[in-house]
C-alpha positions in Angstrom: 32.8 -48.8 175.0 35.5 -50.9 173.3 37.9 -53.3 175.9 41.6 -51.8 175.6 43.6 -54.3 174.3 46.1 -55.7 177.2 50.3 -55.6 176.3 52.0 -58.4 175.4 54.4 -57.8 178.7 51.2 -57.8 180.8 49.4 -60.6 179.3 52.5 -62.4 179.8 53.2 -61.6 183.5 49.3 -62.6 184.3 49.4 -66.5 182.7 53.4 -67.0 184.5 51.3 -66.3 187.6 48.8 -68.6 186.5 51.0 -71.5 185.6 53.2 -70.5 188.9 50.0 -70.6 191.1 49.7 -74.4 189.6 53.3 -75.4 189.5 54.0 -75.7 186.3 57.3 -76.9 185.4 60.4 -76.1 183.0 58.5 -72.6 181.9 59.9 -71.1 179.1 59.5 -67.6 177.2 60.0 -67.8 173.2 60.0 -64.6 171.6 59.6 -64.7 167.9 59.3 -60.8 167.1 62.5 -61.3 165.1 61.2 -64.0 163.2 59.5 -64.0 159.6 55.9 -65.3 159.1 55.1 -66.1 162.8 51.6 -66.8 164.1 52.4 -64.3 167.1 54.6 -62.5 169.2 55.3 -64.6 171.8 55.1 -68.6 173.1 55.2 -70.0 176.6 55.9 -73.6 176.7 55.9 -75.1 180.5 54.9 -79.0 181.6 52.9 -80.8 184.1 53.1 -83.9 185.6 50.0 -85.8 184.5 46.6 -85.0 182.4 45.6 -83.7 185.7 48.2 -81.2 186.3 47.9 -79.8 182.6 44.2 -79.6 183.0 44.9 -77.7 186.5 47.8 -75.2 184.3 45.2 -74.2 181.5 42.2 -73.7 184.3 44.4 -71.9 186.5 46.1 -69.7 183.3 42.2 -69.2 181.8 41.0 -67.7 185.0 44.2 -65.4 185.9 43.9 -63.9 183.0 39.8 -63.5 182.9 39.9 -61.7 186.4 43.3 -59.6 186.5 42.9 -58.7 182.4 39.3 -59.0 181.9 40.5 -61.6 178.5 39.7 -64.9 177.5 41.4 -66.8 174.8 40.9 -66.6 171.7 41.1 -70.5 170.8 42.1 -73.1 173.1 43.0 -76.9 171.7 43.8 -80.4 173.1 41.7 -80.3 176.7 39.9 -83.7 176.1 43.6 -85.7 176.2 45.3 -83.2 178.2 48.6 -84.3 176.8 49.1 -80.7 174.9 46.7 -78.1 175.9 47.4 -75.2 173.2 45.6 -71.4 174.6 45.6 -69.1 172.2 45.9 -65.1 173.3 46.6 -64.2 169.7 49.8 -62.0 170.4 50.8 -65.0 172.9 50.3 -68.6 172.7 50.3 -71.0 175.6 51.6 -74.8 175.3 51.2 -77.0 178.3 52.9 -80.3 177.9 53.0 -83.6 179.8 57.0 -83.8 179.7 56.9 -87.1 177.1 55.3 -85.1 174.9 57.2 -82.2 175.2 60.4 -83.8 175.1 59.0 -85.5 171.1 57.9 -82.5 170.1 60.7 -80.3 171.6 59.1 -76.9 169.9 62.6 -75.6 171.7 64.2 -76.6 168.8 61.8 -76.2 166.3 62.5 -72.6 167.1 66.2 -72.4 167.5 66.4 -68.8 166.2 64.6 -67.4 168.8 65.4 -65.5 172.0 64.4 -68.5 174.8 64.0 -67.0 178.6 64.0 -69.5 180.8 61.6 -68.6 183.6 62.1 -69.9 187.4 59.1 -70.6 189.3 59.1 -67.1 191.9 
């Protein structure tokens, strides 16, 4: 029996609960649907306070997802620092920043064209 693959909208609803359940700060949704030659559908950018905190995000995000969706990512990058933790959902990607990282790489901008949601914590 093959897994049904999980919607974007649902993926997405599981890790905001992830990163809410941690406090994760300044969460944003970037959809790049409209754009041309993107590596997926969707980014969620949001920051934590110290390696700690971004550790605490990706574990809390990882095992949202495993026990409401039954997925895993597909690729996950940057846990030994903890400065950007990169999870990989193929249609969605996850970037946890410390914020002085965030702020240098600001992917905000690096992405100007697309729709940005800001998301407040529930």
């Amino acid at each position: 029996m093959t897994k049904k693959p999980v919607s974007a909208d649902n993926l997405i609803s599981v890790i905001l609960k992830g990163i809410d359940d941690v406090k994760g700060e300044d969460i944003q949704l970037i959809d790049l649907r409209d754009i041309d030659n993107t590596v997926c559908e969707y980014f969620i950018i949001c920051s934590g306070n110290s390696n700690t905190q971004v550790n605490a995000i990706s574990g809390s995000v990882q095992k949202t997802v495993s026990k409401e969706l039954k997925d895993k990512p597909w690729h996950i990058e940057g846990k030994n620092n903890s400065e950007w933790v990169l999870m990989d959902y193929v249609n969605v990607v996850v970037h946890i920043f410390q914020k002085h990282i965030r702020d240098f790489y600001d992917l905000e901008s690096l992405w100007g064209d697309a729709k940005i949601t800001k998301i407040n914590p529930v």
